[in-house]
mmCIF file of the N, C-alpha and C atoms, coordinates in Angstrom:
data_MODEL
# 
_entry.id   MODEL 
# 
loop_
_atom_site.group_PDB 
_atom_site.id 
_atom_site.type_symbol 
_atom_site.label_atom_id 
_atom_site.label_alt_id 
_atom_site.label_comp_id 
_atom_site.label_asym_id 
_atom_site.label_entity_id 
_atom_site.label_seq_id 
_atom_site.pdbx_PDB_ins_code 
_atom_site.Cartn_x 
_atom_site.Cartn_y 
_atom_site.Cartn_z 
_atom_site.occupancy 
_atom_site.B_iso_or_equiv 
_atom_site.pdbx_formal_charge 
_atom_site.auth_seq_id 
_atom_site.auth_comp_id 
_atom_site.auth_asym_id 
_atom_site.auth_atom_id 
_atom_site.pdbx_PDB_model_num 
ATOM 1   N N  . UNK A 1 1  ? 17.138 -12.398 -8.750  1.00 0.00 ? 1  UNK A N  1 
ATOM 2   C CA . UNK A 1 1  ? 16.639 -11.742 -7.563  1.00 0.00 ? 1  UNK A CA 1 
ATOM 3   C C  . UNK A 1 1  ? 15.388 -12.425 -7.053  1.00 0.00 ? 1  UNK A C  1 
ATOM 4   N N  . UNK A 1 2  ? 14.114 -12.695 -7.931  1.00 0.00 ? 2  UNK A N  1 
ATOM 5   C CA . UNK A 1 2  ? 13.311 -13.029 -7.204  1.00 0.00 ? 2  UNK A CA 1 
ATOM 6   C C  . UNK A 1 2  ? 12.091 -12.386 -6.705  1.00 0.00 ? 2  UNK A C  1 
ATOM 7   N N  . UNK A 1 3  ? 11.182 -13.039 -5.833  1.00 0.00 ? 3  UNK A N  1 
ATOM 8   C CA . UNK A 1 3  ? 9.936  -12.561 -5.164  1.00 0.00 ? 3  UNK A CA 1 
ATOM 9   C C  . UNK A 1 3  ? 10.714 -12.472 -3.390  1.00 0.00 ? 3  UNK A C  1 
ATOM 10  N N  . UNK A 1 4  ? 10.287 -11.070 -3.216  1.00 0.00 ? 4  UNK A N  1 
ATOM 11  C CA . UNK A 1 4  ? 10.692 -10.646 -1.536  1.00 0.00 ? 4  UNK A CA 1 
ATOM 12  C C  . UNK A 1 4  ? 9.425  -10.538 -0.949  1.00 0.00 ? 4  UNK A C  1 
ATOM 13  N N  . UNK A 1 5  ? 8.977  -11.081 -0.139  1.00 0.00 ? 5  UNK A N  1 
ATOM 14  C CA . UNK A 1 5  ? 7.967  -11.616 0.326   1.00 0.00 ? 5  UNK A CA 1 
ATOM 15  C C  . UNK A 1 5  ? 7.900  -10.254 1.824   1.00 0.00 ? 5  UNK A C  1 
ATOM 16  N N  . UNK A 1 6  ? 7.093  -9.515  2.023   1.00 0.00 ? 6  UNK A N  1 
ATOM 17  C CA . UNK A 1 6  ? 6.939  -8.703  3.465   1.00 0.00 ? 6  UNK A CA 1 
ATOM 18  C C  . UNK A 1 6  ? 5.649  -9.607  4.251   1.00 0.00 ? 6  UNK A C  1 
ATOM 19  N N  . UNK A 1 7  ? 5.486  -8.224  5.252   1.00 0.00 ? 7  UNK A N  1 
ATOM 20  C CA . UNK A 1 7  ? 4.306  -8.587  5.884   1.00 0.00 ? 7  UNK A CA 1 
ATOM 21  C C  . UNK A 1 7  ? 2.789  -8.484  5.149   1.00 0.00 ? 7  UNK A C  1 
ATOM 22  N N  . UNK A 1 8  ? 3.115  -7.435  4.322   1.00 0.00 ? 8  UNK A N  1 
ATOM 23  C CA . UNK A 1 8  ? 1.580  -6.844  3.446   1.00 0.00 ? 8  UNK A CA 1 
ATOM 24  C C  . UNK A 1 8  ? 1.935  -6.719  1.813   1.00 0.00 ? 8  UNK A C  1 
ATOM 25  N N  . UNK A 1 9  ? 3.142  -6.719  1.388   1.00 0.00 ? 9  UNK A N  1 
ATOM 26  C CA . UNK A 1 9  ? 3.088  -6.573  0.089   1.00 0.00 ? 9  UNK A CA 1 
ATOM 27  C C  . UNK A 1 9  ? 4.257  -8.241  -0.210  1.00 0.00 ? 9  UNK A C  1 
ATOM 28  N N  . UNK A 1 10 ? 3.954  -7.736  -1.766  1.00 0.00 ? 10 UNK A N  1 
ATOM 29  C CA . UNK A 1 10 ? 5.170  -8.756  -2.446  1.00 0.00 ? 10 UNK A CA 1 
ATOM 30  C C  . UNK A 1 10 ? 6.090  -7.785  -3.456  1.00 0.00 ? 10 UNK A C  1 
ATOM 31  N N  . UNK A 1 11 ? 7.338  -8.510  -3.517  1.00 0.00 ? 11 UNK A N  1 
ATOM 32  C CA . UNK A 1 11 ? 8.004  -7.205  -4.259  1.00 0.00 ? 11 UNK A CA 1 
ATOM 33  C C  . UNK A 1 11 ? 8.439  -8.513  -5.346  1.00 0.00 ? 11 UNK A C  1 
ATOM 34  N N  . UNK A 1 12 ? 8.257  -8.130  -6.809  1.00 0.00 ? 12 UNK A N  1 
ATOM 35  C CA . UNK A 1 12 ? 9.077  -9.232  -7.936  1.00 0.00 ? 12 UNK A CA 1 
ATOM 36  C C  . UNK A 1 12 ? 9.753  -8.492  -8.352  1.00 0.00 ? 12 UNK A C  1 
ATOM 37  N N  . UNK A 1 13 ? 11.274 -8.650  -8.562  1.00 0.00 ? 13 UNK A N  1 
ATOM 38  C CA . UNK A 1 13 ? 12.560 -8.102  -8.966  1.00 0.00 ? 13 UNK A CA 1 
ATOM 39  C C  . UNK A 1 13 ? 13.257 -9.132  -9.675  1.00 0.00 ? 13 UNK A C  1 
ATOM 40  N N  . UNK A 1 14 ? 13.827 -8.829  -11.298 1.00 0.00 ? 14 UNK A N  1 
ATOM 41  C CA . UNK A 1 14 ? 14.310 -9.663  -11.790 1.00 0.00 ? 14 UNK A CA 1 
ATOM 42  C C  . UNK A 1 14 ? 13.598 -10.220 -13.064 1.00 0.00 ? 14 UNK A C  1 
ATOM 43  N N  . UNK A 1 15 ? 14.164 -11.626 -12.705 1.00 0.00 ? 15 UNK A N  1 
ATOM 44  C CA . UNK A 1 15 ? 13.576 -12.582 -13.357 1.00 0.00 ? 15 UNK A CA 1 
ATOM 45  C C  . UNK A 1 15 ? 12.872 -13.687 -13.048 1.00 0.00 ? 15 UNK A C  1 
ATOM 46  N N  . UNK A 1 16 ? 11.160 -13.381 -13.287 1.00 0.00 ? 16 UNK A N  1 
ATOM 47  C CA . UNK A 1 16 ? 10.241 -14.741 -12.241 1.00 0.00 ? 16 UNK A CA 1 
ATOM 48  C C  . UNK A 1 16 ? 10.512 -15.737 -13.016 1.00 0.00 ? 16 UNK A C  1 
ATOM 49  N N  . UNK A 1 17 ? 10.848 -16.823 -12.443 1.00 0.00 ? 17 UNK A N  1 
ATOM 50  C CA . UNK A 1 17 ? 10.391 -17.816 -13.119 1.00 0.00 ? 17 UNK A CA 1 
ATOM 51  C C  . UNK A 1 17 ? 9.164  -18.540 -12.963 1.00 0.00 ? 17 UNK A C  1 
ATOM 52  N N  . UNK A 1 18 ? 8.598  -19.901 -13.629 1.00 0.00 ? 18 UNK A N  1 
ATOM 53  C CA . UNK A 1 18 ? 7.621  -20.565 -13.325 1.00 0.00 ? 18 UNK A CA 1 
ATOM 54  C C  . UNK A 1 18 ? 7.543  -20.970 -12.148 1.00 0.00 ? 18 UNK A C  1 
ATOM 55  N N  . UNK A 1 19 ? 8.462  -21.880 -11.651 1.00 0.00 ? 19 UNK A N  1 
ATOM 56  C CA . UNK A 1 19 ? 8.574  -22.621 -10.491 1.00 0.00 ? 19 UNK A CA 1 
ATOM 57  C C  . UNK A 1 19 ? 8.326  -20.950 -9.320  1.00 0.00 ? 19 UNK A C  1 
ATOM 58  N N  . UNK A 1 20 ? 8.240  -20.056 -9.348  1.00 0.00 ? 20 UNK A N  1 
ATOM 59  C CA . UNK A 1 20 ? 7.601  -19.492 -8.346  1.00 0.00 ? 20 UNK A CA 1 
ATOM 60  C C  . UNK A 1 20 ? 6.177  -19.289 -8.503  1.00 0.00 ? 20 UNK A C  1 
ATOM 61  N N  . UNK A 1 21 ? 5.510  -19.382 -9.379  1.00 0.00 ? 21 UNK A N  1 
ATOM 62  C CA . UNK A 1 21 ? 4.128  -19.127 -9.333  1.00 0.00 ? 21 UNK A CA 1 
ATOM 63  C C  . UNK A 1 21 ? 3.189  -19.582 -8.386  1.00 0.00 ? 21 UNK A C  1 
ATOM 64  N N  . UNK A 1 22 ? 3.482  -21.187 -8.072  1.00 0.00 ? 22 UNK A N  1 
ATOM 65  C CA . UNK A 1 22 ? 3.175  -21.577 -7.193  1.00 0.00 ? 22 UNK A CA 1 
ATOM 66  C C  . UNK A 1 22 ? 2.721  -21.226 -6.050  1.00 0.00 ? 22 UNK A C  1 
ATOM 67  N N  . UNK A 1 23 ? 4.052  -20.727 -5.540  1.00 0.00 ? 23 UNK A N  1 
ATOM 68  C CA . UNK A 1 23 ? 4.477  -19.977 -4.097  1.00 0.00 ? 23 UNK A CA 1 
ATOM 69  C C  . UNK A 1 23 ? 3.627  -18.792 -3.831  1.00 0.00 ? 23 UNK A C  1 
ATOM 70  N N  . UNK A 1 24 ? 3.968  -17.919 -5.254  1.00 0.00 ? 24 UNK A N  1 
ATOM 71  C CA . UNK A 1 24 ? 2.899  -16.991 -5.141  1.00 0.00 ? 24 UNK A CA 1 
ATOM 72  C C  . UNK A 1 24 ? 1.692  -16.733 -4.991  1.00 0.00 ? 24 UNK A C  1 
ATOM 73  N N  . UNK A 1 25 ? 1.152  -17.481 -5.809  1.00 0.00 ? 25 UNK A N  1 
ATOM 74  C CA . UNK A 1 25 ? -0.374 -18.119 -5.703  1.00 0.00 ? 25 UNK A CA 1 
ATOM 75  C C  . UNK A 1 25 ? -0.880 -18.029 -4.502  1.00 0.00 ? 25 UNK A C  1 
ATOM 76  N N  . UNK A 1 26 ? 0.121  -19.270 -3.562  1.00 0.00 ? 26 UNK A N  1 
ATOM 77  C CA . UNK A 1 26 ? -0.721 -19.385 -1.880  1.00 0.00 ? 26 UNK A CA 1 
ATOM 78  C C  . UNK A 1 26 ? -0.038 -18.465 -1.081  1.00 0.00 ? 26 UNK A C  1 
ATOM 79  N N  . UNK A 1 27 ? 0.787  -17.297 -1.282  1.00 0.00 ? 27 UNK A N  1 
ATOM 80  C CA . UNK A 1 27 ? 1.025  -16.728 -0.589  1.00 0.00 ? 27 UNK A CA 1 
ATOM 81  C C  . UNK A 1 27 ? -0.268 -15.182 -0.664  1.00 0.00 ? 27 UNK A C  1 
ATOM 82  N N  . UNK A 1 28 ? -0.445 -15.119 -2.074  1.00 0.00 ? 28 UNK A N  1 
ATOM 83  C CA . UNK A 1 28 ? -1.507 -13.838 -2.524  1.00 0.00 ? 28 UNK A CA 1 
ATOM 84  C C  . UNK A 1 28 ? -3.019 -14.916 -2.241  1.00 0.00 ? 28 UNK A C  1 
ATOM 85  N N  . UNK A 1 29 ? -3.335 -15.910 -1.593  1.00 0.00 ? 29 UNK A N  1 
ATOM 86  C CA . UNK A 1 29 ? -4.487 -16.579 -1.225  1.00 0.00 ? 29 UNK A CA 1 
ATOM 87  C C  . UNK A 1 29 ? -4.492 -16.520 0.216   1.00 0.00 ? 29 UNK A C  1 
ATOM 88  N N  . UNK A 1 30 ? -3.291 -16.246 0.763   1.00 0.00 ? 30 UNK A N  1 
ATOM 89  C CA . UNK A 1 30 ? -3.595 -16.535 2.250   1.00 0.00 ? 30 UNK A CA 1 
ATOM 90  C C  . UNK A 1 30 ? -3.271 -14.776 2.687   1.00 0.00 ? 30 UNK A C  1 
ATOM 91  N N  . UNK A 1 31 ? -3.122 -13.959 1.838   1.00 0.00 ? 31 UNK A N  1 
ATOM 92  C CA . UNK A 1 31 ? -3.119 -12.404 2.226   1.00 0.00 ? 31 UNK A CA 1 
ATOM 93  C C  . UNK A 1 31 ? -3.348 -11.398 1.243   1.00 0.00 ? 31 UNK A C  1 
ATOM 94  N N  . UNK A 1 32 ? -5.621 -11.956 1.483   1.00 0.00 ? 32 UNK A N  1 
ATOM 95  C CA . UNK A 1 32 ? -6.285 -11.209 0.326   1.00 0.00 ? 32 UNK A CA 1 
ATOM 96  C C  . UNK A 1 32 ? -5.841 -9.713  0.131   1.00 0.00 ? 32 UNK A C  1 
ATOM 97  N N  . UNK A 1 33 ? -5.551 -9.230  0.569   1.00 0.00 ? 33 UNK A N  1 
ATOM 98  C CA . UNK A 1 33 ? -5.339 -7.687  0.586   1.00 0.00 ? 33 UNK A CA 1 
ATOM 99  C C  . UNK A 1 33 ? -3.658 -6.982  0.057   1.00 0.00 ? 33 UNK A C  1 
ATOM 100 N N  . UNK A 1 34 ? -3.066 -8.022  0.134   1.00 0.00 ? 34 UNK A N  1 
ATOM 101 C CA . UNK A 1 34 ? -1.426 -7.400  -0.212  1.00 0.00 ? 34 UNK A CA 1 
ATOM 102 C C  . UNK A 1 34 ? -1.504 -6.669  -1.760  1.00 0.00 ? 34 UNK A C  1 
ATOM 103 N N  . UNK A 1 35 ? -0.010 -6.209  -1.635  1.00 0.00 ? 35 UNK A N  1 
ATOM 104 C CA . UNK A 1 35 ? 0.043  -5.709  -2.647  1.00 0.00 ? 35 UNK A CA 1 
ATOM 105 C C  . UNK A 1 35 ? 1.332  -6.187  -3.297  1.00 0.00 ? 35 UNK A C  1 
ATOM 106 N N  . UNK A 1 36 ? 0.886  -5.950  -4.758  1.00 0.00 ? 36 UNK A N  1 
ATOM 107 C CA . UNK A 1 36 ? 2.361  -6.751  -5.702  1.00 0.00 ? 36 UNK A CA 1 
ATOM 108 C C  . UNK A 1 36 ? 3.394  -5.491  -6.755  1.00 0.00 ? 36 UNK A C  1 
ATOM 109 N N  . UNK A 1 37 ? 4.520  -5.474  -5.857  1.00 0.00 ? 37 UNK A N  1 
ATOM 110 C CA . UNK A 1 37 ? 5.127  -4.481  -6.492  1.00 0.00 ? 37 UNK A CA 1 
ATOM 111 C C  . UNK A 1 37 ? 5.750  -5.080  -8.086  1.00 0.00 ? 37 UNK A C  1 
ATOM 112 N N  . UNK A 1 38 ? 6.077  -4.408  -8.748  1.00 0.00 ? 38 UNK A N  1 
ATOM 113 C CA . UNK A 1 38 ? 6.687  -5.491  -10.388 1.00 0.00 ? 38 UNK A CA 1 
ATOM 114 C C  . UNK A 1 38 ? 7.357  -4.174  -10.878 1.00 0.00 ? 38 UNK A C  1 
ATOM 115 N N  . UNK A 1 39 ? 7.627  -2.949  -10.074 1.00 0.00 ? 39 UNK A N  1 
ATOM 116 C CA . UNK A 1 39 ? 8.242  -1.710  -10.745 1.00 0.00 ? 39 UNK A CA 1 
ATOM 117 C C  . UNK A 1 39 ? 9.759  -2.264  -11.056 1.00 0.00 ? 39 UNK A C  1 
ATOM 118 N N  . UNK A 1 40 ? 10.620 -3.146  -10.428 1.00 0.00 ? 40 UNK A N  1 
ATOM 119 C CA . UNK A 1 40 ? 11.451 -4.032  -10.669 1.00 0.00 ? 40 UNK A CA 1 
ATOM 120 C C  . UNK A 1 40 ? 11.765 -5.144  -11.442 1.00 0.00 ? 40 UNK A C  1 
ATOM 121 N N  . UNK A 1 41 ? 10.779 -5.470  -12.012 1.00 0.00 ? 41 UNK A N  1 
ATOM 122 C CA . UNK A 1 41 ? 10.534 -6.814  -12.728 1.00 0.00 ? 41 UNK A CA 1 
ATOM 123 C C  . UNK A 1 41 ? 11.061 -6.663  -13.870 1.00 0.00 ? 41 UNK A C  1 
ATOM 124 N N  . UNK A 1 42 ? 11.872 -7.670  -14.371 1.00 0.00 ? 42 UNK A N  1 
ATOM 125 C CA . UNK A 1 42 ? 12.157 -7.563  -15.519 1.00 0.00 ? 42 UNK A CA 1 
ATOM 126 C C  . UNK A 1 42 ? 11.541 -8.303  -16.894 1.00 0.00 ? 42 UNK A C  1 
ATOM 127 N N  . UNK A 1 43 ? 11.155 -9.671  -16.314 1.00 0.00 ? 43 UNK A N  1 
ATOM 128 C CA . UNK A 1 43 ? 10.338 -10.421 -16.809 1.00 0.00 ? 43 UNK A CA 1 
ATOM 129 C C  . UNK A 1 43 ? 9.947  -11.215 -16.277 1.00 0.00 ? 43 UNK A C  1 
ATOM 130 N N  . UNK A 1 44 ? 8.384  -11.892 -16.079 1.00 0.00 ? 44 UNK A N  1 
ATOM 131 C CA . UNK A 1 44 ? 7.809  -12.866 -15.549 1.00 0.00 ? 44 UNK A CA 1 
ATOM 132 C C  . UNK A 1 44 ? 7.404  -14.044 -16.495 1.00 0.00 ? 44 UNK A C  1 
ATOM 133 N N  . UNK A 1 45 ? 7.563  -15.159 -15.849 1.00 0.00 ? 45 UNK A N  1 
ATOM 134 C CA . UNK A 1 45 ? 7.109  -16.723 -16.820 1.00 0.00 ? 45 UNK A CA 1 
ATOM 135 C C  . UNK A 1 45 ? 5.427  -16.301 -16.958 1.00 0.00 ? 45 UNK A C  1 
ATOM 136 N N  . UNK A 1 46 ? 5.275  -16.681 -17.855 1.00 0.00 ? 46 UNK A N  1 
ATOM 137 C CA . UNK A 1 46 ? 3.686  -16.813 -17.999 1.00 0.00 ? 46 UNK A CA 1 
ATOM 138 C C  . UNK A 1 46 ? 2.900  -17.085 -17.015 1.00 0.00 ? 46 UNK A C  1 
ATOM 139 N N  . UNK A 1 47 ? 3.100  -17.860 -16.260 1.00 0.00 ? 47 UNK A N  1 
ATOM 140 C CA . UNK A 1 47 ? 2.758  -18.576 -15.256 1.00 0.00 ? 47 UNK A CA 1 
ATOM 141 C C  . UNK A 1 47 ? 2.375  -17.604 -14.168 1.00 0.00 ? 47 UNK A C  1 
ATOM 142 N N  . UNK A 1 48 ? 3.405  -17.019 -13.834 1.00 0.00 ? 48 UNK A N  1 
ATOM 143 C CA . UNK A 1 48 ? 3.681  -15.681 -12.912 1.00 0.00 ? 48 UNK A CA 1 
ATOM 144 C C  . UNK A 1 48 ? 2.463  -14.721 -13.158 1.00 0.00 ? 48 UNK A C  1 
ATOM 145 N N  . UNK A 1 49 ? 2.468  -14.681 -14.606 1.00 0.00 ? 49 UNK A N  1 
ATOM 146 C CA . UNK A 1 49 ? 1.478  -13.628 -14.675 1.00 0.00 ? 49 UNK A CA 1 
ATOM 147 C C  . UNK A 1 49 ? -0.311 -14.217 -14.768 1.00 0.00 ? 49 UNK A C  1 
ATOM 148 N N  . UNK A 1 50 ? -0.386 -14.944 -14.981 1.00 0.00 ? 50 UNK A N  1 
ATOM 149 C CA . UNK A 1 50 ? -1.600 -15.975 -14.882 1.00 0.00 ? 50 UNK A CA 1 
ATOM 150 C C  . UNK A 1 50 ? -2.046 -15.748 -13.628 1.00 0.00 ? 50 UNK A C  1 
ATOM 151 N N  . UNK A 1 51 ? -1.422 -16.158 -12.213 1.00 0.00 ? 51 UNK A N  1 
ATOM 152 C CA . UNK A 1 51 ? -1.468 -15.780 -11.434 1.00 0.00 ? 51 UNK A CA 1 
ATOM 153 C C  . UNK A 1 51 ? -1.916 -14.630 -10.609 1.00 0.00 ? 51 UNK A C  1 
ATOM 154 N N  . UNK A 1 52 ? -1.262 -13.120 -11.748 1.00 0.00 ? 52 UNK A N  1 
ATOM 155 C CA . UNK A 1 52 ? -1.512 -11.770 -11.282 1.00 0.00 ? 52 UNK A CA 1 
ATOM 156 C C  . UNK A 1 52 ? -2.922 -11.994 -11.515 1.00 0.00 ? 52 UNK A C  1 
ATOM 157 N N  . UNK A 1 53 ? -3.077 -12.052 -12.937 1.00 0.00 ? 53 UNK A N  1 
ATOM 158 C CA . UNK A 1 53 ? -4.553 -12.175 -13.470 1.00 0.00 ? 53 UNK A CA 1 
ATOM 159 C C  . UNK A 1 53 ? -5.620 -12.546 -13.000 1.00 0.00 ? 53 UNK A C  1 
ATOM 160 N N  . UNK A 1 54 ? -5.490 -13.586 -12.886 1.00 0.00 ? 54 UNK A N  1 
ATOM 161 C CA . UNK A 1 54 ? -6.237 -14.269 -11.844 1.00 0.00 ? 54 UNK A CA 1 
ATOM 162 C C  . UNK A 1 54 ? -6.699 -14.193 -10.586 1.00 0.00 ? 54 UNK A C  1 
ATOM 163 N N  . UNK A 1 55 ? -6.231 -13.427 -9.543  1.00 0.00 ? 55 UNK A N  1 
ATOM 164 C CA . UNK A 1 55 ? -6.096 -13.379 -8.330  1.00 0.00 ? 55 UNK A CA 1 
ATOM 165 C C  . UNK A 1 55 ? -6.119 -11.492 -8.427  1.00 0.00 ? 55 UNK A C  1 
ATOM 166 N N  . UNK A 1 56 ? -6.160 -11.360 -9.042  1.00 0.00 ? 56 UNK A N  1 
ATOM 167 C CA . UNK A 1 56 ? -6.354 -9.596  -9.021  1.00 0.00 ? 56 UNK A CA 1 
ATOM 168 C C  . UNK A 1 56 ? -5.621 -8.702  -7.894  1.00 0.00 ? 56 UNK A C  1 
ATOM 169 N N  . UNK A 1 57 ? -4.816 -9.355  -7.727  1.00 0.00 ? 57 UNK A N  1 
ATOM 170 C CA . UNK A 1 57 ? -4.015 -8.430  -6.190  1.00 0.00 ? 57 UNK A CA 1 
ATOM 171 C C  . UNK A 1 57 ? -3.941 -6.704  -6.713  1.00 0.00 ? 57 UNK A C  1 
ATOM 172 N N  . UNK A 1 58 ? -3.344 -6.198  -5.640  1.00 0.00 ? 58 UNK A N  1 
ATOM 173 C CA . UNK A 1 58 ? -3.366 -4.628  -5.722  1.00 0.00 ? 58 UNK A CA 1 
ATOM 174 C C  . UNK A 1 58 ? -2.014 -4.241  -6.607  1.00 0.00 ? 58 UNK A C  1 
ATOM 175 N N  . UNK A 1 59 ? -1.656 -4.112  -7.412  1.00 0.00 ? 59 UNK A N  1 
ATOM 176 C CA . UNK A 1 59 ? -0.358 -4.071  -8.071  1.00 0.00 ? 59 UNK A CA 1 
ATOM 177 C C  . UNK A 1 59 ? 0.401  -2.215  -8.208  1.00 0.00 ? 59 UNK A C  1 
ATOM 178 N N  . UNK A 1 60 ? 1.278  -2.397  -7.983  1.00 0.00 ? 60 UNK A N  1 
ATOM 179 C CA . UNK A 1 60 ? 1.909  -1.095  -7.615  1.00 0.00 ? 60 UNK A CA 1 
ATOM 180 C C  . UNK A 1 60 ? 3.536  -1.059  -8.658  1.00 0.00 ? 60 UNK A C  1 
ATOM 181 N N  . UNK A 1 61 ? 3.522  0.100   -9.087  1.00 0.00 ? 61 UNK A N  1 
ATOM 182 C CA . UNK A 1 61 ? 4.790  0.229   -9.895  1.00 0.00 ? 61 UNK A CA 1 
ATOM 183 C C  . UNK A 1 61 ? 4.772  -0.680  -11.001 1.00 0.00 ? 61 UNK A C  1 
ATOM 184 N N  . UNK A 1 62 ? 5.041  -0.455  -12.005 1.00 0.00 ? 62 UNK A N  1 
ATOM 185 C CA . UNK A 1 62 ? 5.392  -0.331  -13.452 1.00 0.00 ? 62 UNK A CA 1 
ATOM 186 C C  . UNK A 1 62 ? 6.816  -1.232  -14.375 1.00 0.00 ? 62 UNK A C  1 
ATOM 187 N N  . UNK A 1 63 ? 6.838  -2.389  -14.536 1.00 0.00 ? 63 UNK A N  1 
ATOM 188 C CA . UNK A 1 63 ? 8.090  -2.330  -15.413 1.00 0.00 ? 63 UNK A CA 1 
ATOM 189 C C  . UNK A 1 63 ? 8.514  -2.501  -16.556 1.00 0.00 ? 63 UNK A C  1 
ATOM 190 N N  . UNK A 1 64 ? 9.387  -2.037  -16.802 1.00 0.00 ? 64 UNK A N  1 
ATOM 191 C CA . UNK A 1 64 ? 10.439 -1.236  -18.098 1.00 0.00 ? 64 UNK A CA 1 
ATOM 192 C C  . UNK A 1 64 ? 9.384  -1.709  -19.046 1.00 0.00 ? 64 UNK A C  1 
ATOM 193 N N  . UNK A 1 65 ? 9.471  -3.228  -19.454 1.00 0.00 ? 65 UNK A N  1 
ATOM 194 C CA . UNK A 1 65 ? 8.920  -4.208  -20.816 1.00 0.00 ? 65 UNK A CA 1 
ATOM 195 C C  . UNK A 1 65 ? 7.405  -3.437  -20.860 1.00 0.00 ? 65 UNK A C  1 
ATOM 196 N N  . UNK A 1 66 ? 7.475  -2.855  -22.166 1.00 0.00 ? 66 UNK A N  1 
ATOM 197 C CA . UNK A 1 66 ? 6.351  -2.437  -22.562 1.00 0.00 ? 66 UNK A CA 1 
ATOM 198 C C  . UNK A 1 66 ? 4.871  -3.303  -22.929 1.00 0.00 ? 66 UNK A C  1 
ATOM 199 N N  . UNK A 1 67 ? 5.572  -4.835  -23.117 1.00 0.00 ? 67 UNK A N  1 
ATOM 200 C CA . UNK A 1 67 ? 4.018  -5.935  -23.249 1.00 0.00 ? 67 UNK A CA 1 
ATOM 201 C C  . UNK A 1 67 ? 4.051  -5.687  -21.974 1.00 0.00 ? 67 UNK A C  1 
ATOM 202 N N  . UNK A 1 68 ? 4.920  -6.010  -21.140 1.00 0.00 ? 68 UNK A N  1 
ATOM 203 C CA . UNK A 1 68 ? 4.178  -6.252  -19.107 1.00 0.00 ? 68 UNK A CA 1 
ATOM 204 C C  . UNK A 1 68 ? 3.679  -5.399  -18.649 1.00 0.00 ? 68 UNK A C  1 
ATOM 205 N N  . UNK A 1 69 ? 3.597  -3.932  -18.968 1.00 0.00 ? 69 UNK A N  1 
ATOM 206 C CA . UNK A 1 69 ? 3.227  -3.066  -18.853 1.00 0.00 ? 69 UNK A CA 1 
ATOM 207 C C  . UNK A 1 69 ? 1.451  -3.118  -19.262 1.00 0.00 ? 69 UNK A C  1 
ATOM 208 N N  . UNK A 1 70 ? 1.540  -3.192  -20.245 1.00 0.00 ? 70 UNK A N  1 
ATOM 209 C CA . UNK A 1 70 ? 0.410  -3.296  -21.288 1.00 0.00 ? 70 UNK A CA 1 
ATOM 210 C C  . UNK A 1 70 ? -0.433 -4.681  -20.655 1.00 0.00 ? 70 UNK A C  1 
ATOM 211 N N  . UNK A 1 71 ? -0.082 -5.684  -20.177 1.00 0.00 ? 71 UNK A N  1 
ATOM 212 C CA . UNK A 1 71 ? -0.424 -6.848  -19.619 1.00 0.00 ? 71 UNK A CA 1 
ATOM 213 C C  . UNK A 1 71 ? -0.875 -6.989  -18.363 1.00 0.00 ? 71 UNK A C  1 
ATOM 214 N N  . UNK A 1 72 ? -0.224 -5.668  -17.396 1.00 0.00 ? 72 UNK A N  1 
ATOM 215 C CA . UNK A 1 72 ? -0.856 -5.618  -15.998 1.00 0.00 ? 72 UNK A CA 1 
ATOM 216 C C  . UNK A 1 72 ? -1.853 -3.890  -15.988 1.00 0.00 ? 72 UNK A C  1 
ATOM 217 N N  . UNK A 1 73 ? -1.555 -3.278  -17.101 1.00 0.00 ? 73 UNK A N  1 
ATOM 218 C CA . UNK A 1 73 ? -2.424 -1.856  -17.004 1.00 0.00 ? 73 UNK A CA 1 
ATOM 219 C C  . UNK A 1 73 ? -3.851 -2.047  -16.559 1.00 0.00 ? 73 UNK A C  1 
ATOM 220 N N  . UNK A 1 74 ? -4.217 -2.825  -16.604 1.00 0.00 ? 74 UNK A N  1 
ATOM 221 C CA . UNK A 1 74 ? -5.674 -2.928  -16.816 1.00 0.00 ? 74 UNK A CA 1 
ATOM 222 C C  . UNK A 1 74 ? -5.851 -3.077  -14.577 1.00 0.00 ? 74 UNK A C  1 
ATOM 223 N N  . UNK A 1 75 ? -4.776 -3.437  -14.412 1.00 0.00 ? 75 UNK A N  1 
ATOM 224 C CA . UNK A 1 75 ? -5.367 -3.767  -12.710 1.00 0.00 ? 75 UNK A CA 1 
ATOM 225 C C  . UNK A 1 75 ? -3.787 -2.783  -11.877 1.00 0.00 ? 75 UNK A C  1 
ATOM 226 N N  . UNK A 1 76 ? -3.176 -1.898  -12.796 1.00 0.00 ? 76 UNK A N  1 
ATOM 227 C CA . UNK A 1 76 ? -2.671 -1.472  -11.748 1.00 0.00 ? 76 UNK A CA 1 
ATOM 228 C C  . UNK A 1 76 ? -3.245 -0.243  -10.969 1.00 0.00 ? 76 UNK A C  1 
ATOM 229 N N  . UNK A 1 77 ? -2.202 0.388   -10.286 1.00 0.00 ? 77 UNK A N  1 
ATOM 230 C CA . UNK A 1 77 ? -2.754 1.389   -8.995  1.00 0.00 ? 77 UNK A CA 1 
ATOM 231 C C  . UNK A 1 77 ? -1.569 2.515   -8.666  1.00 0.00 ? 77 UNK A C  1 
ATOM 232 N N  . UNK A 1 78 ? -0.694 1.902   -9.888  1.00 0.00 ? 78 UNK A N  1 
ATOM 233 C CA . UNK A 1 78 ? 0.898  2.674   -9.129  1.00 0.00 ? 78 UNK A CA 1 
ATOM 234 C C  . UNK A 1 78 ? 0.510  3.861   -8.166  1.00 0.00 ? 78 UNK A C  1 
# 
């Protein structure tokens, strides 16, 4: 599935891989304020989440995997 990209948020569904981190990166740099849904996510590359970390976006919804959970608690907002 992937990263679904809107006008104000990002939605990750699935399975991120690395090769999107990238993308993400300058897309959460060029729209300080969005928000990153992951209530869908099934698992993200490291990379992916480096990214969250880093860049502190507004993160919304929760998924299943109890480390990713535990890995984004600290900056979510659900």
């Amino acid at each position: 599935m992937g990263i679904r990209y809107l006008k104000k948020s990002v939605t990750l569904q699935g399975r991120i891989s690395a090769e999107e981190a990238e993308e993400l990166q300058q897309w959460l740099k060029s729209q300080p304020r969005a928000a990153v849904n992951v209530g869908k996510c099934e698992h993200m590359h490291a990379a992916v989440l480096q990214v969250l970390l880093a860049l502190r976006p507004r993160v919304t919804g929760m998924p299943a995997d109890p480390w990713l959970q535990a890995a984004l608690a600290p900056q979510a907002s659900s």
